[in-house]
C-alpha positions in Angstrom: -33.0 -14.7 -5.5 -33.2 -11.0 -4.4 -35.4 -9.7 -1.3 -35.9 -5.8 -1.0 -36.4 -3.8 2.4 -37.0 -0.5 2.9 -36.5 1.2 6.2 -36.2 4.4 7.6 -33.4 5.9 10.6 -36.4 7.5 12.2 -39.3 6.3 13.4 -42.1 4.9 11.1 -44.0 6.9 12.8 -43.1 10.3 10.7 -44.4 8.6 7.8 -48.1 9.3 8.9 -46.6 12.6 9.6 -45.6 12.7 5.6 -48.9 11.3 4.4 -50.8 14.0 6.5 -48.6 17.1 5.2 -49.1 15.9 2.0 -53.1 15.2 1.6 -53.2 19.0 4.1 -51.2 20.7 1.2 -53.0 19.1 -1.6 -56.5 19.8 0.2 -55.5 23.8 0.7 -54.2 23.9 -2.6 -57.4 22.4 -4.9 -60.3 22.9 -2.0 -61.5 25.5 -4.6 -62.9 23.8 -7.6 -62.2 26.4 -10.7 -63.6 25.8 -14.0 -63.1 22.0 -14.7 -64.9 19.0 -13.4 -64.8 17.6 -9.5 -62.9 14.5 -11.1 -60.1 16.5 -12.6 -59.6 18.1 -9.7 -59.0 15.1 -7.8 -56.3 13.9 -10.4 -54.6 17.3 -9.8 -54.4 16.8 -5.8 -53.6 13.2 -6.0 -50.6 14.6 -8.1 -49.2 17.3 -5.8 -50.4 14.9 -2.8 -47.8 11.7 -4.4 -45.2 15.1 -5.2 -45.3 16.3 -1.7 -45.7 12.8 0.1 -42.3 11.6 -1.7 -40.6 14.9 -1.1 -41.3 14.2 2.5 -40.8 11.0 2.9 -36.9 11.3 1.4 -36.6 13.6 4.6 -36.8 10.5 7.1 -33.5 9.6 5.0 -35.2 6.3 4.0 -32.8 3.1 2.8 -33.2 0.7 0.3 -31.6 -2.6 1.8 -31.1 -5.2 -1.2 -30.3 -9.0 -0.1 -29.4 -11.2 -3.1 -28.6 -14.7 -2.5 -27.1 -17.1 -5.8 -25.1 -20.4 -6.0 -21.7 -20.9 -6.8 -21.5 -23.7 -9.0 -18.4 -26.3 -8.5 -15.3 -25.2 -10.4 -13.5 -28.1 -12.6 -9.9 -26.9 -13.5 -8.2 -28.5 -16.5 -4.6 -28.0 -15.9 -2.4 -28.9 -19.1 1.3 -29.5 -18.7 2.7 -27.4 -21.7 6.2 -28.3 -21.8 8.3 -29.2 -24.5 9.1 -32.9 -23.2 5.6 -34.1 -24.1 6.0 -32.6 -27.9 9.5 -34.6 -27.5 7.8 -38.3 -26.7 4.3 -37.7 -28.6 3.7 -37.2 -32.5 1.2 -34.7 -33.4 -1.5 -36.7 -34.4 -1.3 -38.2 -30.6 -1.6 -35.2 -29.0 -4.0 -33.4 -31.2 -6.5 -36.6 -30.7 -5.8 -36.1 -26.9 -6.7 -32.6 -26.6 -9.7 -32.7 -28.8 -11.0 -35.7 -27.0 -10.3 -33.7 -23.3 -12.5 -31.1 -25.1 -15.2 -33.0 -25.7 -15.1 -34.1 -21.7 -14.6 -30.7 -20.8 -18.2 -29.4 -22.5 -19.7 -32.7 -20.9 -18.6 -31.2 -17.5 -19.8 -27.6 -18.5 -23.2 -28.7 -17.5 -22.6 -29.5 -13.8 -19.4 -27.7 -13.1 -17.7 -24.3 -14.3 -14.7 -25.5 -16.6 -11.4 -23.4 -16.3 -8.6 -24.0 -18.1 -5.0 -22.9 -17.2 -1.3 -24.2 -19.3 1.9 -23.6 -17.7 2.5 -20.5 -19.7 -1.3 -19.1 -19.8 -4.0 -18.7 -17.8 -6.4 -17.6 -20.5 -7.5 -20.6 -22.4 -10.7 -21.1 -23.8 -10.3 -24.6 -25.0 -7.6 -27.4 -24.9 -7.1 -27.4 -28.3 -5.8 -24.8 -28.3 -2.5 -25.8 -26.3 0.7 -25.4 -27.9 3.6 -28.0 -26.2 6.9 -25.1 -26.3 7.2 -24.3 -23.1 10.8 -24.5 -22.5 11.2 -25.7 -18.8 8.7 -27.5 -16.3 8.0 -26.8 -12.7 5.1 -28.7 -11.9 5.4 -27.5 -7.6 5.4 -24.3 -8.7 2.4 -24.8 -11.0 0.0 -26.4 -8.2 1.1 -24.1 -5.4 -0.3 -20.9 -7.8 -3.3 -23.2 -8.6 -3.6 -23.6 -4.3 -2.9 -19.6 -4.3 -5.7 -18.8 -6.9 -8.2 -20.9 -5.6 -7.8 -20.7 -2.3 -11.5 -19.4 -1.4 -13.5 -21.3 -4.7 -15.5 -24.2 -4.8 -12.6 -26.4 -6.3 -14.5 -29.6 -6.9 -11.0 -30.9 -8.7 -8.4 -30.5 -10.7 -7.3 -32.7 -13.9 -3.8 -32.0 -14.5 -2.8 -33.3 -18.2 1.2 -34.6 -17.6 4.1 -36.6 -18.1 5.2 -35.9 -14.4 8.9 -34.5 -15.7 10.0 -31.7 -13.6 13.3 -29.7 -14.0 13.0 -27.0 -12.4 11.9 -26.5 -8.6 11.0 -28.9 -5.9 9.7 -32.2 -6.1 6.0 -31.4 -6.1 4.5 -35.0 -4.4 6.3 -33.3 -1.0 3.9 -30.2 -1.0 0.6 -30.5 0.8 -2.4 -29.4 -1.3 -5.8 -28.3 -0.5 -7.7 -29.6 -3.7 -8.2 -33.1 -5.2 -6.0 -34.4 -7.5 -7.0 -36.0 -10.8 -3.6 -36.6 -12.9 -4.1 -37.7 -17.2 -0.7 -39.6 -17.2 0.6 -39.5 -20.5 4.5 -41.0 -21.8 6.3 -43.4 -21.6 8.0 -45.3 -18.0 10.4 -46.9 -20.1 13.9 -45.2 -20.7 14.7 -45.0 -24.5 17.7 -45.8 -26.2 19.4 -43.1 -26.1 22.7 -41.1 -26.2 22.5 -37.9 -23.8 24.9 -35.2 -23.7 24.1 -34.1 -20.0 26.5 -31.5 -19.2 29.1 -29.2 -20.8 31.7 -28.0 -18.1 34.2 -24.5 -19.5 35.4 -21.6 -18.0 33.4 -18.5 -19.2 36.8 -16.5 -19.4 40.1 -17.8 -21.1 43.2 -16.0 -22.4 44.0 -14.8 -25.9 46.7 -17.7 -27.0 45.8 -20.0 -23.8 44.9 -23.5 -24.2 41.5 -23.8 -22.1 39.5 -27.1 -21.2 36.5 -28.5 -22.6 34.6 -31.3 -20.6 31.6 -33.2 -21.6 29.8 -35.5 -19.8 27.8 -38.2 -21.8 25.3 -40.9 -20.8 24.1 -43.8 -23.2 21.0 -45.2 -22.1 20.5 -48.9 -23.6 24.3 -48.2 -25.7 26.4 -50.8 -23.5 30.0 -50.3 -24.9 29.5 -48.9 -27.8 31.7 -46.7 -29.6 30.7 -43.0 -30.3 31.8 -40.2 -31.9 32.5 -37.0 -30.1 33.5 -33.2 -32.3 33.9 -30.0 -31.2 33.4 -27.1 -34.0 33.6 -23.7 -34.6 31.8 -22.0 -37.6 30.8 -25.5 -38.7 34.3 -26.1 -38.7 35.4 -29.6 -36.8 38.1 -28.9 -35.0 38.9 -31.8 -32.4 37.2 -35.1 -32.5 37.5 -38.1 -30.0 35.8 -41.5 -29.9 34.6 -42.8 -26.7 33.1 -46.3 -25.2 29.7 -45.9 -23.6 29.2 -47.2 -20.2 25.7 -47.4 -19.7 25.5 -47.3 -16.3 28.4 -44.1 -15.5 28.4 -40.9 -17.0 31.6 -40.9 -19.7 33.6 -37.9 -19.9 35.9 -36.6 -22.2 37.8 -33.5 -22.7 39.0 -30.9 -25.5 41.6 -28.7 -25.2 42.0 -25.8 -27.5 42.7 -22.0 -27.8 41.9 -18.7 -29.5 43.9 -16.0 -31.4 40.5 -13.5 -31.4 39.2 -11.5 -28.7 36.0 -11.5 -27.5 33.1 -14.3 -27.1 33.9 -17.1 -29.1 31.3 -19.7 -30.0 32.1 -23.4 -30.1 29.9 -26.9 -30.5 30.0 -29.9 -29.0 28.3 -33.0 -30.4 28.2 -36.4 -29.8 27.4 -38.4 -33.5 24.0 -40.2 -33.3 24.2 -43.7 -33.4 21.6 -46.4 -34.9 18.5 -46.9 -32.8 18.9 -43.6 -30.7 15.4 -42.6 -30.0 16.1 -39.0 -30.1 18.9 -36.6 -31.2 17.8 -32.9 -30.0 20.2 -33.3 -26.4 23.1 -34.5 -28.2 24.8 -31.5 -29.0 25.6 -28.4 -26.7 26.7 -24.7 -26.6 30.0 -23.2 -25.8 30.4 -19.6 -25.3 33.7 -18.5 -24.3 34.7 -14.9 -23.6 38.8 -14.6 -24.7 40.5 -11.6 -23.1 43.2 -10.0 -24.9 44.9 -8.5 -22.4 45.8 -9.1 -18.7 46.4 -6.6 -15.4 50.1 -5.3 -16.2 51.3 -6.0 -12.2 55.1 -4.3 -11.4 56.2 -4.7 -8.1 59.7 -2.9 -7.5 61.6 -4.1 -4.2 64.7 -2.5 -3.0 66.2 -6.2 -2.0 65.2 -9.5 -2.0 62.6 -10.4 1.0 60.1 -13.1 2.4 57.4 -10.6 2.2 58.1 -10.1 -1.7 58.3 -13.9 -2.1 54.7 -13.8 -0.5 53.4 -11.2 -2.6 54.6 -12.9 -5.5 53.3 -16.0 -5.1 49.8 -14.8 -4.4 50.0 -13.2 -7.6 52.0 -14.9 -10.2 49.6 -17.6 -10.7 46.2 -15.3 -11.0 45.2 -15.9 -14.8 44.1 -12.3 -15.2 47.6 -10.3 -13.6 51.0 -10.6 -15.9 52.9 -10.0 -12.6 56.8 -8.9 -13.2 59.1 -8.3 -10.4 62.1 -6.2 -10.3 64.9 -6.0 -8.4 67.8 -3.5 -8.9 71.0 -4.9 -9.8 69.4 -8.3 -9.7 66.3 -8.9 -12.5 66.7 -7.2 -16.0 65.0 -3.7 -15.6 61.3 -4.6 -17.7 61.1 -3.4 -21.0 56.9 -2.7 -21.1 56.0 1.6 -21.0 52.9 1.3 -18.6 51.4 -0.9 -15.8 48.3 -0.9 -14.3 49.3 -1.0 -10.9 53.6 -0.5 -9.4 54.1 -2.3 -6.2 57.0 -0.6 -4.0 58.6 -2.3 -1.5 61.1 -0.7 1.1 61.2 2.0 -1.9 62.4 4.8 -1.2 64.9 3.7 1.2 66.6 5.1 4.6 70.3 5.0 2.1 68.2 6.8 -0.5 70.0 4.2 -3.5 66.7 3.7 -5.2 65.4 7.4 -5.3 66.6 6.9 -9.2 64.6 4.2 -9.4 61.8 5.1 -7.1 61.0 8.3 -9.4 61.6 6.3 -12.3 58.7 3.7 -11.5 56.1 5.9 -10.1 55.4 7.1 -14.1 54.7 4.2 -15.3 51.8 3.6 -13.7 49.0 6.4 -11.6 48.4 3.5 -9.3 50.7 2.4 -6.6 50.8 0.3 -3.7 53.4 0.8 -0.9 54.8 -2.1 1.1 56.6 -0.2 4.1 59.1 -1.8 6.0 62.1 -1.8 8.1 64.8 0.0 5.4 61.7 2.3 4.2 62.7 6.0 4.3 59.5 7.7 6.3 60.5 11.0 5.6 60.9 10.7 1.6 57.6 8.4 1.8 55.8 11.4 3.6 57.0 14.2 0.5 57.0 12.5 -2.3 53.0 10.7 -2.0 49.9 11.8 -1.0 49.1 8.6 1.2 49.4 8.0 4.9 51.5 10.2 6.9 53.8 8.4 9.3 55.6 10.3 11.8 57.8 8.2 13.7 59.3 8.9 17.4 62.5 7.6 16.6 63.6 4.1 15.8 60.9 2.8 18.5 58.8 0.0 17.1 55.6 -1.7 17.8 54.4 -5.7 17.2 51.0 -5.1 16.2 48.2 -7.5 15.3 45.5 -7.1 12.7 42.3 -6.2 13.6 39.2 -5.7 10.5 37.7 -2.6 9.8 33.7 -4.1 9.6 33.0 0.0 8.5 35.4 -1.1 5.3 33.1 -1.1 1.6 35.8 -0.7 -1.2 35.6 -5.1 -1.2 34.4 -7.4 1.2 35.7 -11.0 2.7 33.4 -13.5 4.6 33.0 -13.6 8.0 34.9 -16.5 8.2 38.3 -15.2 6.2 38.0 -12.2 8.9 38.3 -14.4 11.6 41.2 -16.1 10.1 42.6 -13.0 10.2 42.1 -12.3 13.5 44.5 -15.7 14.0 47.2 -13.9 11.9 50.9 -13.4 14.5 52.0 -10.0 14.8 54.5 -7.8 12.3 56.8 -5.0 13.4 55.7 -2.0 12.2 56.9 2.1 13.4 55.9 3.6 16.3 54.9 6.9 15.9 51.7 9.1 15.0 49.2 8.5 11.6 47.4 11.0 10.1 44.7 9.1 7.4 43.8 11.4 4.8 40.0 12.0 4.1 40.3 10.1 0.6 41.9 6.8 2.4 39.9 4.2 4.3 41.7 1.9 6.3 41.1 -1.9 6.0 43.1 -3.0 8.6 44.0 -1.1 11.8 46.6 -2.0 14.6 45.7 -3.7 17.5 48.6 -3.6 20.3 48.5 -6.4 22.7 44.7 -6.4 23.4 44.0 -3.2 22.7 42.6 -1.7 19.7 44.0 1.2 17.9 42.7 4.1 15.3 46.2 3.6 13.5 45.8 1.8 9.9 48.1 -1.1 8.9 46.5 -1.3 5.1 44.7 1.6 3.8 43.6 2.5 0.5 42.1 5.4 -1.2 41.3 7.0 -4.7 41.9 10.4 -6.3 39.9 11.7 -10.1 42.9 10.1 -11.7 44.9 7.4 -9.6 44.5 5.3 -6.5 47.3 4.4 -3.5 47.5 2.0 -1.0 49.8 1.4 1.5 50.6 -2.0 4.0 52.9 -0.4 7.3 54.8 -3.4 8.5 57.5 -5.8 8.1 56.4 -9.4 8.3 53.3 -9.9 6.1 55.1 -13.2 4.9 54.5 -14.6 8.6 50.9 -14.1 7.8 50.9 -16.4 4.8 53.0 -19.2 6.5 50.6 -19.2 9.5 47.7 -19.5 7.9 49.4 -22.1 6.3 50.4 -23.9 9.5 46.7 -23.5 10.5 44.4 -24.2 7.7 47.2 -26.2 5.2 46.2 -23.6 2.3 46.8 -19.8 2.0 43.5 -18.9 0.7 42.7 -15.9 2.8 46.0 -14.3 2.1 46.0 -14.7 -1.4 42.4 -13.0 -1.7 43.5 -10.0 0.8 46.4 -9.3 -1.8 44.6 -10.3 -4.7 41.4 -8.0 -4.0 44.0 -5.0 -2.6 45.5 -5.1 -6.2 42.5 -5.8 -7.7 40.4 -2.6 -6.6 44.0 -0.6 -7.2 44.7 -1.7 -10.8 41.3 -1.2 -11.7 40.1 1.5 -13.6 37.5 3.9 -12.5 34.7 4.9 -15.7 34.1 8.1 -16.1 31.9 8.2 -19.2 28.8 9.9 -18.7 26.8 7.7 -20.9 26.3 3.8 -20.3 24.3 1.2 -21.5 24.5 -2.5 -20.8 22.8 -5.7 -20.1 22.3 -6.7 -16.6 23.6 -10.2 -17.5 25.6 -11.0 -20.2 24.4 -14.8 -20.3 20.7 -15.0 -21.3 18.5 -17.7 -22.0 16.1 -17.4 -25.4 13.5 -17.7 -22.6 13.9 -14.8 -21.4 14.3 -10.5 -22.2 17.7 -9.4 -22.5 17.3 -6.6 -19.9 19.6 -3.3 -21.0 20.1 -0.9 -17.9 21.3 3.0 -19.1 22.9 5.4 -17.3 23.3 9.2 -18.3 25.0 11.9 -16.5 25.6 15.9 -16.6 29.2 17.3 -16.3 29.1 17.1 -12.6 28.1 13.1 -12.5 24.5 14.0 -11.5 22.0 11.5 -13.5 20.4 12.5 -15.9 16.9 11.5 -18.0 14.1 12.4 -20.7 17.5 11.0 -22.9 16.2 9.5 -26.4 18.5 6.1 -26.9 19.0 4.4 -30.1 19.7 0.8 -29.6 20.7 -1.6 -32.6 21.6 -5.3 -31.8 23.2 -7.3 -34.2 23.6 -10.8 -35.0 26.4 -13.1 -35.7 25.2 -13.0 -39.0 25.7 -9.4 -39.0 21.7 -8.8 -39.4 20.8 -5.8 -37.4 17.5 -5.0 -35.1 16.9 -1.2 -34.3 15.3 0.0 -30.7 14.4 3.4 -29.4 13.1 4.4 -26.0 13.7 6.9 -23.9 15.0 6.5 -19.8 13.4 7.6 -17.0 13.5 8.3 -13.6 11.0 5.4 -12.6 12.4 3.0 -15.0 16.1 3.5 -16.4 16.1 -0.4 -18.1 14.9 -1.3 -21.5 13.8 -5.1 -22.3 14.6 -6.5 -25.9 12.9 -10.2 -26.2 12.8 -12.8 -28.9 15.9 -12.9 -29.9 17.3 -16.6 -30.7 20.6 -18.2 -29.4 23.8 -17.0 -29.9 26.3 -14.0 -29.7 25.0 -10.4 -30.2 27.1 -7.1 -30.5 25.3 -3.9 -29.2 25.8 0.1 -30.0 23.5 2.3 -28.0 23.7 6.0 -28.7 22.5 9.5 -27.6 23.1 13.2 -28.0 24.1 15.1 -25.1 24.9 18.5 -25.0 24.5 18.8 -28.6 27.4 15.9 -29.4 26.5 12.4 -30.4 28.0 10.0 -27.6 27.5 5.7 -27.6 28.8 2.8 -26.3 28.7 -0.9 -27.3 29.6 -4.1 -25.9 28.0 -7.6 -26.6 25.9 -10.4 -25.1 25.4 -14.5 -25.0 21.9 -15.7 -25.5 22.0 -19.7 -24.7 19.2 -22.4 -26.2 17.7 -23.6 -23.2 17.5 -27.3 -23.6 15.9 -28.8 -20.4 13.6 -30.3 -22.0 15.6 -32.7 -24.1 17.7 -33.7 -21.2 15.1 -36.3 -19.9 12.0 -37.9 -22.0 11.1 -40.8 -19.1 7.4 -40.0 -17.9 7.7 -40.1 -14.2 4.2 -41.4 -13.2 5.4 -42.6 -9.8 5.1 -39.4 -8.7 2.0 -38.4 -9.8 0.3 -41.4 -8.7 2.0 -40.2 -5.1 0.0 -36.6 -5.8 -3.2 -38.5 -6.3 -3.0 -40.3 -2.9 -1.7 -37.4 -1.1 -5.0 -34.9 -2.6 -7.5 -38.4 -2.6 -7.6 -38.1 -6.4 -6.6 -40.7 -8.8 -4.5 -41.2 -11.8 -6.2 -41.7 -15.3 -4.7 -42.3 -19.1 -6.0 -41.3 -22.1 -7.9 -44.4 -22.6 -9.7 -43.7 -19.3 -10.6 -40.0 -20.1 -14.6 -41.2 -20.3 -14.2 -42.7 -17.0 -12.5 -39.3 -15.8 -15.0 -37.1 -16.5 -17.6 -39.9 -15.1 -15.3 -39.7 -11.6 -16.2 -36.0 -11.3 -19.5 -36.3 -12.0 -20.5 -39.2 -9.9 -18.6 -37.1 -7.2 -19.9 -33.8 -7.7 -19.6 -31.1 -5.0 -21.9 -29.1 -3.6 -22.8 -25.7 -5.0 -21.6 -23.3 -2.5 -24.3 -20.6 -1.6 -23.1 -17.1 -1.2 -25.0 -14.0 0.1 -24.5 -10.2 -0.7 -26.2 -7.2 1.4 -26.3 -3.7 0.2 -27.7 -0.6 1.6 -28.5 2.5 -0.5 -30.2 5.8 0.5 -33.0 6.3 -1.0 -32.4 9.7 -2.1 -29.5 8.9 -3.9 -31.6 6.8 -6.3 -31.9 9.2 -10.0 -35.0 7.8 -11.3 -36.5 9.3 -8.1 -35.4 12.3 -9.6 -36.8 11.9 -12.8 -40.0 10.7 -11.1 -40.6 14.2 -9.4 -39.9 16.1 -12.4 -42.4 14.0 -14.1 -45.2 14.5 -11.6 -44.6 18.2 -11.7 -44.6 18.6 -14.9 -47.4 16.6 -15.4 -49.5 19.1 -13.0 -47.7 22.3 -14.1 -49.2 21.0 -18.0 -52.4 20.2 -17.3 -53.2 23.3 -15.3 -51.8 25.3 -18.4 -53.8 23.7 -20.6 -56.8 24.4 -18.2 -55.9 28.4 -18.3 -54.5 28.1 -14.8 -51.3 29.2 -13.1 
């Protein structure tokens, strides 16, 4: 229903005022009767008079007020749980009878309520027939909380939510409130299936060209009570272990393979467990192994001068890393190594106050651009100071300070918890020279001296980074007190094994310089989701660059090859490639800058999401909770009559809504077109009379 006012923002008054200079004008103007009749004369003045009048009347800046009342019918939303479990436990036929028969309900409810319809992976559905059961996971809290978002301000008479009540992803949804009633269509099955269930594979993403790496599978065998089963792991199709196993029902059996790889790079292994007779399903008894194999390890030298608890300590937070092939060397004691380059040459007390390793000293410091200086108490200052570009140390004779450690929170070249910092904190105090530091600008300093209570600007481990090589340096005789103590205080070493291990990690590293880079933001994807490339182009000074055409192909492991073009920008600089299926993918991504074709490839992991296979047990427990907590009520398929007689014996109340607008009068256009018309109306009929 609509209702129109007009008022003015002056006084009603005026309007008399209008009327009167219009009939004044229209009397002055036709008070002369030419030659046509006394009637026609009177049309012509009741023409300018209406002209005039309106003209007037739009001065009082008159407004149209427009109050429209209507009724919000009572929204019905059909909520269908999409997911992949429900295709798992129903046949087709099932399902296709269910959704035809929820259609028919839904047009019954058309006539009292406004049917919606949403799926877990839509929100556009016309009818529920149309539903397709793929969604690959289920989060049914997440689900009704958007439904309590949406239609938060509606006239939500209810909600029928289609389900088996399997959730795997996010919270358990019967401990959210929600604002709406509750009407769950329980469909599946409450009693657990015979069935063998792979439930997790456990690997290390990273192994070791020629290592022997571990396998572990974890195996449940619902209503399979000592039976024996068959276990294989494959590669290519290839079997190449295979164990038997006795199923306890109630545990979870594991088993383990252990096996290596000669080829670098992601390899891609199966496990399955054979089906055995009975087993209602077989899509979660196999599982995906992708294993990246490293060819080569961090090449770790460290050189001392003599043996020494602080080498010992190094050593042994090293020597066990899986990615560092740490060698130590020790003048007239080890067997000088053999390998040309490192990655990173550790020096300790080298060069020394006798000068008997200077040999040795300039030796070592070319086979590697990245070095790390352990300075101690048979360390020649003087030669240190000439022959690198690290700290300068300029001692006041053979004075020497005990100094504690003390965190520099500034520090952003790597980072340790809060906690590991205050376990250094605990650390004793080492001897180190006493003397003045100069830091250079390219060195940051990790940890500085602290000198009874009082905190110094002088570094004890600094680090820093040329174009070409990087150089660090620890000042101080005693690091190996540091290990034992935390020892004595925590029974492990863990913090002192991470400060070493991250010092030669960030050293031995190596920095890239190319100016054009493209690479997935995670090299693990699920076939759910994009594989998201981020690109990166630079000038000759580093500055980034875009407008860059990129050719991306992606190929398969069957060596079939997609082709991609786009172009980056400064507002987005990734690119999203979806529908790709499970397994390994190689990638080359090229571009032409400054007239010479440059690329880069690398490779990614796409993994088959199985969550859905993992569990195919309805959980109506829960959704029977949901209906109690809402003050709905739980329905089956049989019951879908008596559903759709629920809502309407309990329908809700239209909601009545208002809406007021005001509008100027002037600003209407058919006003316009109504002047021109009365004008013109006059200005022809006067023609056509011979008069101007």
């Amino acid at each position: 229903m609509t209702r129109t006012e007009i008022f003015t923002q002056s006084s009603p008054w005026y309007i008399l005022l209008c009327l009167l200079v219009a009939a004044l004008y229209a009397f002055l103007l036709y008070k002369k009767i030419p030659d046509w009749s006394k009637v026609f004369n009177y049309v012509l003045a009741g023409l300018r008079f209406l002209t005039v009048f309106i003209i007037c009347f739009l001065l009082l800046a008159p407004v149209i007020k427009q109050i429209r009342n209507y009724i919000e019918k009572p929204i019905v939303l059909i909520a269908i749980d999409n997911s992949q479990s429900i295709a798992n436990i129903h046949d087709k036929r099932f399902l296709n009878n269910l959704l035809q028969n929820l259609d028919i309900q839904a047009k019954k409810l058309r006539d009292e309520f406004e049917v919606e319809i949403e799926s877990f992976s839509s929100t556009e559905i016309k009818n529920p027939d149309s539903v397709k059961f793929n969604h690959p996971v289920t989060n049914i809290s997440s689900f009704l909380s958007g439904i309590q978002s949406k239609y938060e301000n509606s006239n939500l008479a209810g909600v029928v939510f289609l389900t088996d009540g399997i959730f795997n992803q996010g919270t358990a949804p019967n401990y959210s409130p929600y604002n709406f009633t509750l009407f769950p269509l329980a469909i599946g099955d409450t009693i657990p299936k015979k069935d063998l269930n792979l439930k997790n594979v456990i690997y290390n993403k990273v192994a070791y060209r020629g290592n022997k790496f571990p396998i572990v599978l974890e195996i449940t065998g619902e209503g399979f009570s000592n039976e024996m089963a068959t276990v294989n792991l494959l590669k290519n199709g290839k079997v190449l272990d295979s164990k038997t196993i006795t199923i306890a029902e109630d545990n979870i059996n594991q088993t383990t393979f252990y096996t290596s790889s000669s080829e670098p790079g992601v390899q891609h292994y199966t496990v399955a467990v054979n089906p055995l007779r009975g087993e209602y399903s077989n899509k979660n008894n196999t599982g995906e192994v992708y294993i990246d194999i490293i060819d080569n390890k961090e090449k770790i030298l460290m050189v001392a001068l003599a043996p020494h608890p602080d080498v010992k300590a190094i050593k042994s937070a090293l020597e066990n890393k899986e990615n560092y092939e740490f060698t130590l060397f020790i003048p007239g004691i080890s067997a000088q190594p053999e390998d040309p380059k490192f990655d990173l040459v550790i020096f300790h007390q080298i060069p020394d106050i006798y000068n008997n390793a200077l040999s040795v000293f300039n030796q070592f410091k070319t086979k590697s651009k990245n070095h790390l200086y352990i300075l101690a108490n048979q360390s020649n200052l003087n030669q240190f100071n000439a022959s690198t570009s690290s700290v300068d140390i300029h001692p006041h004779g053979i004075q020497k300070d005990e100094v504690f450690p003390v965190f520099n929170k500034n520090f952003n070249k790597f980072t340790l918890t809060e906690d590991h910092q205050n376990t250094i904190l605990k650390y004793p105090p080492i001897i180190v020279p006493f003397g003045d530091f100069q830091v250079p600008a390219d060195f940051e300093v990790f940890l500085y001296q602290k000198v009874g209570t009082v905190s110094t600007d002088k570094p004890l481990i600094a680090v820093g980074s040329t174009e070409n090589s990087k150089s660090g340096v620890i000042i101080g005789n005693g690091i190996w007190e540091w290990r034992l103590h935390e020892y004595y205080l925590n029974n492990s070493t863990v913090v002192f094994d991470e400060v070493v291990t991250k010092l030669v990690q960030y050293l031995s590293s190596k920095e890239d310089k190319r100016k054009f880079r493209v690479y997935p933001i995670n090299n693990e994807i699920y076939d759910n989701e994009p594989v998201v490339f981020e690109t990166e182009v630079y000038n000759n000074i580093y500055e980034k660059i875009y407008g860059q055409k990129i050719n991306l192909e992606i190929t398969d492991e069957s060596g079939r090859a997609f082709k991609y073009s786009y172009i980056n920008s400064k507002n987005n600089s990734t690119y999203d490639v979806g529908g790709l299926n499970a397994g390994i993918y190689k990638y080359t991504a090229s571009t032409q800058l400054d007239g010479k074709k440059e690329s880069v490839s690398g490779q990614f992991i796409i993994k088959e999401l199985q969550l859905e296979s993992l569990n195919t047990t309805a959980n109506h427990a829960v959704l029977r909770e949901l209906a109690n907590n809402t003050g709905g009520k739980v329905f089956y398929p049989s019951q879908i009559s008596s559903l759709t007689e629920e809502l309407l014996k309990n329908k809700a109340k239209g909601k009545i809504h208002n809406s007021e607008e005001n509008l100027e009068l002037i600003h209407l256009k058919w006003l316009f077109f109504l002047l021109l018309i009365l004008i013109s109306i006059e200005w022809g009929l006067r023609k056509y009379h011979g008069v101007y």
